[in-house]
VOGU-3710 file (C-alpha; in Angstrom, 3 decimals, decimal comma):
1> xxxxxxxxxx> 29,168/-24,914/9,203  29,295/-29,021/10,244  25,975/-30,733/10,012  25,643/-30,556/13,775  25,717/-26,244/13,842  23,354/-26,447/10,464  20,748/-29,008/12,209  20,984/-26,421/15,365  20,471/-23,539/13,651  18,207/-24,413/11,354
11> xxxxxxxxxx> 15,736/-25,964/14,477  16,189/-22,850/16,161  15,650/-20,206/13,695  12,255/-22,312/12,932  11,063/-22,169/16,469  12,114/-18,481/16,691  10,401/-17,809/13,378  6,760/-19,340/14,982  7,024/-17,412/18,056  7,072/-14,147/15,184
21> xxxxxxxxxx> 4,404/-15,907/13,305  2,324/-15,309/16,414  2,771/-11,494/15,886  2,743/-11,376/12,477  -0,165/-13,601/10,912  -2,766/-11,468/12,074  -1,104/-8,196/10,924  -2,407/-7,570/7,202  -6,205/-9,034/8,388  -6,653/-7,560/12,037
31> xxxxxxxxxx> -7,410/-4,166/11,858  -9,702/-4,913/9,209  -11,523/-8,116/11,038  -11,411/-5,449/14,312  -14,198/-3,103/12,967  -16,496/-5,713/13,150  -16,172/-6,560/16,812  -17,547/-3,868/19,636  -15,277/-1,172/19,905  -13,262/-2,055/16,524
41> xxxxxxxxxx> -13,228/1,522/15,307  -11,321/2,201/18,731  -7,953/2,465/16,498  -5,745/2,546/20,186  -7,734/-1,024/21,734  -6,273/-1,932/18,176  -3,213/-1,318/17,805  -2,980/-2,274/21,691  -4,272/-6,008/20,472  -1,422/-5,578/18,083
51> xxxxxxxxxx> 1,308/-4,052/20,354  -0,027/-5,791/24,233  1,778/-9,260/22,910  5,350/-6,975/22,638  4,566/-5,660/26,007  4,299/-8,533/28,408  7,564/-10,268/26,075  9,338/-7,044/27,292  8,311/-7,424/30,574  9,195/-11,302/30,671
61> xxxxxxxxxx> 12,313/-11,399/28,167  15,383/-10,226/30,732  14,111/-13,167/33,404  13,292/-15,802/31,153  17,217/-15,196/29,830  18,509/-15,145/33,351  16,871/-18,407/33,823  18,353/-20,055/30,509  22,002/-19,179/31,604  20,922/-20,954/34,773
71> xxxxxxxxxx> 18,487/-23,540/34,322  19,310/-24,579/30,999  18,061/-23,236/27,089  15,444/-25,868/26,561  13,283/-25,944/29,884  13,005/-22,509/29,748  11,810/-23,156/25,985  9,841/-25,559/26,618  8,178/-23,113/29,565  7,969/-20,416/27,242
81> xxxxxxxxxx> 6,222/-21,998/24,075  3,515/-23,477/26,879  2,563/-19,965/27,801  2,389/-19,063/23,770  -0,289/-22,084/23,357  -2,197/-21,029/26,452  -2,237/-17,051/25,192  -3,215/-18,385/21,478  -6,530/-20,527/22,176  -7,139/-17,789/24,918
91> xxxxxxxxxx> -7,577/-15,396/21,861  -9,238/-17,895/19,675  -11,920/-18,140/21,985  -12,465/-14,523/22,426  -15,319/-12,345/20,851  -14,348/-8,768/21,507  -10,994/-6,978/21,474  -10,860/-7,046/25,670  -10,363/-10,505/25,394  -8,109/-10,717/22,486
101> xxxxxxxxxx> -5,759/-7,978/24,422  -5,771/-10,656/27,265  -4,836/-13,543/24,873  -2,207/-11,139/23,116  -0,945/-10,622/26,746  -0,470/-14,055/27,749  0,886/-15,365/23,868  4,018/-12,570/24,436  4,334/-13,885/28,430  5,957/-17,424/26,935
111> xxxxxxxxxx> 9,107/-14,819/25,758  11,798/-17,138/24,784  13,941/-15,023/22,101  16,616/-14,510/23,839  16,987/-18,433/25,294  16,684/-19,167/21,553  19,359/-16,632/20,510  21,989/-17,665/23,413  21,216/-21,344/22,140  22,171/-20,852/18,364
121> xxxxxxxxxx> 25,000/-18,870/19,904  26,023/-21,980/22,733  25,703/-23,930/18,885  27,782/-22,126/16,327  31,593/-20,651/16,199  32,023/-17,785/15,761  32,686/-17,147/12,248  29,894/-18,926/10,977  27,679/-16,887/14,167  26,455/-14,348/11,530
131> xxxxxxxxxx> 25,153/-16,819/9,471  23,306/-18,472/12,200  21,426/-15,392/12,857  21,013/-14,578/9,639  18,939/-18,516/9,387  17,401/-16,537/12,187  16,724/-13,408/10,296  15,458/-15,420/7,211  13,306/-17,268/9,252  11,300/-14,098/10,474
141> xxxxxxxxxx> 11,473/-12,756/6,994  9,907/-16,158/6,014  7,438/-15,851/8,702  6,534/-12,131/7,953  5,917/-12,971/4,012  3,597/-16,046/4,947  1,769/-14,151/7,335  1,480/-11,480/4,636  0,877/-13,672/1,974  -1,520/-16,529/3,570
151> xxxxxxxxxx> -2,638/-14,502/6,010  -5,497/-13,182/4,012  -6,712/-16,227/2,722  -6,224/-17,992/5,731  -8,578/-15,520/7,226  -11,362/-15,858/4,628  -11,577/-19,271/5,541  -11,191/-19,611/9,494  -11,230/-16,066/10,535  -9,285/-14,319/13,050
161> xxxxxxxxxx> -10,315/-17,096/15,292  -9,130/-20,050/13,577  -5,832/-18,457/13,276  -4,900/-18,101/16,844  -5,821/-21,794/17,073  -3,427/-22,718/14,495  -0,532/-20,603/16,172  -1,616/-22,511/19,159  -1,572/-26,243/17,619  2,118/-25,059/15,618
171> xxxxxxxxxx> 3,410/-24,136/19,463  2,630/-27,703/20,197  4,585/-28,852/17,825  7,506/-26,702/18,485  7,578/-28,006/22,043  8,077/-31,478/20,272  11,085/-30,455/18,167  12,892/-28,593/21,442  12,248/-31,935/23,221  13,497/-34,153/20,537
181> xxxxxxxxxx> 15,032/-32,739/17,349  17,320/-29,325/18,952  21,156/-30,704/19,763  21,997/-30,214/23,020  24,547/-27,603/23,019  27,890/-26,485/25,697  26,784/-23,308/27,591  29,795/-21,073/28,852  30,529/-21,817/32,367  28,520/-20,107/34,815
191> xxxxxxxxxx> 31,184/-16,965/36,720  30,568/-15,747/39,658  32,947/-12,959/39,610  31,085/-11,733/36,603  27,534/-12,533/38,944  28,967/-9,880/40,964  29,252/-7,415/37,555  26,217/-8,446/35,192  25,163/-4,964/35,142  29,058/-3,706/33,697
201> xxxxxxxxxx> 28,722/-6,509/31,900  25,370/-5,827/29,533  24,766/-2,123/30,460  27,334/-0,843/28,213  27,187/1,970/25,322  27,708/-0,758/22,421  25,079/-3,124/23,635  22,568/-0,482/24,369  23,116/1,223/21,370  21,924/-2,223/19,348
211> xxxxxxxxxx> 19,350/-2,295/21,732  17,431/0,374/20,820  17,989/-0,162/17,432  15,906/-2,930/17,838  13,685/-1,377/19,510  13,211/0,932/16,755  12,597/-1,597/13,922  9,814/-2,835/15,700  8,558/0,142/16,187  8,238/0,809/12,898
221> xxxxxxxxxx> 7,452/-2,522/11,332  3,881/-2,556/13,731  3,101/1,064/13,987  3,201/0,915/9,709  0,370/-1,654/9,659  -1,642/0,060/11,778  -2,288/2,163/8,563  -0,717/0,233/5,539  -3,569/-2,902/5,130  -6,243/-0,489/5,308
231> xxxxxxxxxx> -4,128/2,285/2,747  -3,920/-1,009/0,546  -8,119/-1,282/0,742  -8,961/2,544/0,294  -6,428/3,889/-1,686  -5,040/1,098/-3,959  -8,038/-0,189/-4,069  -7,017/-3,612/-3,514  -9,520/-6,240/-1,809  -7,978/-7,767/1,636
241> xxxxxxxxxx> -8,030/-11,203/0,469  -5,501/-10,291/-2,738  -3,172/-8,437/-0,521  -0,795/-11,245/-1,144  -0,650/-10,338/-4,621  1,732/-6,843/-3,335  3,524/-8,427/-0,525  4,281/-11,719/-2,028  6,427/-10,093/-4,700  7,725/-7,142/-2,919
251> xxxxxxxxxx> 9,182/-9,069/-0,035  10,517/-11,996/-2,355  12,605/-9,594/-4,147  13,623/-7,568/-1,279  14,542/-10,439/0,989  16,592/-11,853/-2,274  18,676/-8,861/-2,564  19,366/-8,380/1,359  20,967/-11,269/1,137  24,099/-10,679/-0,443
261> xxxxxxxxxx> 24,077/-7,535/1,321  24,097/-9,408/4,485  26,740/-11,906/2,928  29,322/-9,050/2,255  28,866/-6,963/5,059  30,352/-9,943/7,195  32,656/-11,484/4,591  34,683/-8,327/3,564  34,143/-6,463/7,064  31,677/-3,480/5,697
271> xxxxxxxxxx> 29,067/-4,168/8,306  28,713/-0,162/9,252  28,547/1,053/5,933  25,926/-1,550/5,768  23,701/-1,122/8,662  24,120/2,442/8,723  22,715/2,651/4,993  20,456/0,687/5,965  19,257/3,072/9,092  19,101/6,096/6,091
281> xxxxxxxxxx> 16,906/4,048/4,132  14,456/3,759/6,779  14,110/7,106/7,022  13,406/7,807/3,607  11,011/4,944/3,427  8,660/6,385/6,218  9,028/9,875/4,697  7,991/7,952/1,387  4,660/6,829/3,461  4,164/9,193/4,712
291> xxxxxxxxxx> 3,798/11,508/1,238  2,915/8,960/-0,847  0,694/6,262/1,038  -2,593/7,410/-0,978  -0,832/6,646/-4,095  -0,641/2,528/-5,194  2,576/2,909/-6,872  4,451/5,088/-4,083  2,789/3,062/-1,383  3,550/-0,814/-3,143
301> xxxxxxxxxx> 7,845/0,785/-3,473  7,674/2,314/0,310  6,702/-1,439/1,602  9,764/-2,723/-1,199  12,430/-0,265/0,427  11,431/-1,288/3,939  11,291/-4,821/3,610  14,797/-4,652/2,122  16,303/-2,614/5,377  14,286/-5,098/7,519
311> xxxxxxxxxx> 15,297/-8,037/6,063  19,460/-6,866/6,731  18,603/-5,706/10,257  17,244/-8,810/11,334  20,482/-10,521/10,333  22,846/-8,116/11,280  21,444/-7,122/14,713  21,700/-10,477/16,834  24,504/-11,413/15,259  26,521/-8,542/16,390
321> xxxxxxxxxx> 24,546/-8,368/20,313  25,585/-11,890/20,667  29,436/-10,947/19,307  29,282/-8,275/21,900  27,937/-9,738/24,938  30,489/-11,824/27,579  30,503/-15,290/26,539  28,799/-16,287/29,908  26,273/-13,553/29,553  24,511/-14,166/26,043
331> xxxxxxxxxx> 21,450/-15,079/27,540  21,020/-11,624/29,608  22,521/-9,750/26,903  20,087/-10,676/24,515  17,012/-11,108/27,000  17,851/-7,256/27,262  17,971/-6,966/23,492  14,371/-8,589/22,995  13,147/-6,640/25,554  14,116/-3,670/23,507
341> xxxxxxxxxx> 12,558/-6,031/20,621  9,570/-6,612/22,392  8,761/-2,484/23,742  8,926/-1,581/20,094  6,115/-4,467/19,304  4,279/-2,569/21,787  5,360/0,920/21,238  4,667/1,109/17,386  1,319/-0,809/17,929  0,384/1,303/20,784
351> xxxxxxxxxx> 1,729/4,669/19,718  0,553/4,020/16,045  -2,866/3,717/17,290  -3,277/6,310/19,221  -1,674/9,091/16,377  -4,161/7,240/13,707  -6,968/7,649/16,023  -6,164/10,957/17,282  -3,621/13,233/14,694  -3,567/11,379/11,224
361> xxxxxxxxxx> -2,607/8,409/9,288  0,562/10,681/8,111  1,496/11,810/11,680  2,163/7,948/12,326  4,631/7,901/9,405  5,863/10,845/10,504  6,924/9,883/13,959  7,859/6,050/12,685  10,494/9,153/10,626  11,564/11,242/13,150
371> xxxxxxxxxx> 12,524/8,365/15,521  14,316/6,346/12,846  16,243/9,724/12,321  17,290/9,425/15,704  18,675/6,212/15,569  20,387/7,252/12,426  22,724/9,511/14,449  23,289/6,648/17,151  24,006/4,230/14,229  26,714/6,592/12,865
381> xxxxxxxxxx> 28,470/5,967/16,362  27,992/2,294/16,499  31,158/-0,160/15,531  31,071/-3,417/14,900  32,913/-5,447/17,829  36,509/-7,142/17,382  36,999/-10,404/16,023  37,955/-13,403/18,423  40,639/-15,431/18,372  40,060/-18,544/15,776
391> xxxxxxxxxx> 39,466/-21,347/17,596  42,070/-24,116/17,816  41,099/-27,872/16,180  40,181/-29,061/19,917  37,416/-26,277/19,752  36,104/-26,205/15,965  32,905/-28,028/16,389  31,799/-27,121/20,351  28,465/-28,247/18,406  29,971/-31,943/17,598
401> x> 30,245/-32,530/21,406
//
């Protein structure tokens, strides 16, 4: 990669990995802080303070990525991360879970994935594309294991509260490094004889197929800790403030040994084998919660195995949406992919906590199984897209320009 597609993607992925950090930093503390607020024992109003933020991203994702292949990445970045700041001290400031939910609501309303994901794609060739997104996919990793980790402490000394502040004050900042530190990058020129097609264009079987699947990994990654911190209190025993102690080791070494998964997948052309084993594993990790989550031992190696399928899917999946997608429609093709990103936010939170309030804390494994079963089958069908041509001398840094 030239300096010019590192210092892009690197920017980027950071930005991207904040607007996760708003999702994820209250995820091992909130159903825990919940039951002391009116109506915190209401496991659905919780997991729908969890899952409302993936909800109005879905709802925004598609037009906000219209408007980057015509306005331009950054304003519509810049837009975005406003609405985030606005959402976040809206929460801070709230005392019961009504007005959190409304916070939530207006944090995911800013939903700027996909302009973020066309960018790093406008930024990068496309041989070094997968290792863009996997800066990308590293980044959320990074941002799910210091939620995980400091997320605890961090809540022992400012509470709930305080941290929606500080999501707030770091969206701030972000708007500062779009402004002045993200490289302008060359989009693809706007077609209107593809205007006249968008639907052919993003509504096909190989795009939708990688659209639910990441729809499904967010679906499992919120409906899990719905149950999982509060598994880790009860059952293992563990205090809330030393969660860090099991995730700060189990996503370490996970995230250190999805990497050269990740790395061979693309450099020796294995990326089915990959993200299909990857899909299996899934499975057998919710299975594994859902038989073994009163037991430390099984319940510290089922949060291992997912991490490690987690970690590969959020490399491998935008990498291969933004291979797939027309040139000149990255920004709708992967709005539509974080939309499918941002239902399962909702989904798992929503769905979780209605079959924790309702059925059991297994029956939310146990759905998180059957529907990554599911998109085991529709993984099986799923092939990775053709290589482009290599790009002449004239076009080997577009970044450069």
């Amino acid at each position: 990669m030239t300096p010019a597609e590192r210092r892009a993607s690197n920017t980027l992925a950071s930005i991207y990995g904040l607007r996760m950090l708003g999702l994820f930093f209250i995820l091992p503390v909130f159903a825990v802080y919940a039951q002391h607020l009116p109506h915190g024992h209401d496991k659905f109003l919780v997991g729908l303070a969890l899952g409302i933020y993936g909800l109005t991203q879905a709802i925004m994702q598609i037009p906000f990525g219209v408007a980057s292949d015509r306005l331009g990445r950054k304003p519509v970045m810049v837009f975005g991360l406003v609405l985030f700041a606005i959402g976040s001290f809206v929460a801070g400031a709230s005392d019961n879970l009504y007005l959190i939910i409304i916070g939530r609501a207006i944090q995911g309303s800013g939903a700027i994935s996909a302009a973020i994901s066309a960018m790093i794609a406008d930024s990068t060739r496309e041989q070094h594309r997968t290792k863009a997104m996997a800066m990308v996919g590293m980044t959320i990793g990074f941002a799910f294991i210091l939620s995980l980790v400091a997320g605890p402490p961090v809540y022992h000394a400012i509470s709930v509260p305080g941290m929606f502040d500080l999501t707030g004050i770091l969206a701030i900042v972000a708007i500062a490094v779009v402004i002045w530190v993200v490289p302008p990058a060359p989009m693809s020129t706007y077609s209107e004889e593809i205007e006249g097609h968008w639907a052919k264009a993003v509504f096909t079987p190989a795009l939708l197929k990688l659209d639910f699947s990441i729809f499904v990994v967010n679906f499992l990654q919120v409906s899990m800790f719905v149950v999982v911190p509060v598994a880790l209190v009860q059952y293992a025993g563990i205090p809330l403030l030393h969660h860090w102690m099991v995730y700060l080791p189990v996503t370490l070494i996970s995230f250190a040994l999805a990497i050269p998964g990740i790395i061979w997948a693309e450099k020796y052309g294995y990326m089915k084998p990959v993200f299909v084993g990857s899909v299996a594993l899934l499975v057998l990790t919710m299975l594994g919660f859902a038989a073994g989550y009163k037991h430390p031992v099984a319940l510290i190696a089922a949060l291992f195995f997912f991490f490690l399928a987690f970690n590969v899917m959020e490399a491998l999946l935008p990498s291969l949406v933004s291979r797939t997608a027309p040139p000149n429609r990255k920004g709708l093709a992967l709005g539509i992919y974080n939309t499918g990103q941002s239902l399962g936010l909702f989904a798992g939170g929503a769905v979780g906590g209605l079959l924790a309030q309702y059925a059991s804390k297994e029956g939310v494994f146990l759905a998180a199984a059957a529907l990554a079963a599911l998109w085991l089958v529709v993984a099986a069908t799923i092939q990775p897209p053709p290589k482009r041509h290599k790009p002449s001398e004239a076009e080997a840094a577009p970044a450069q320009a």
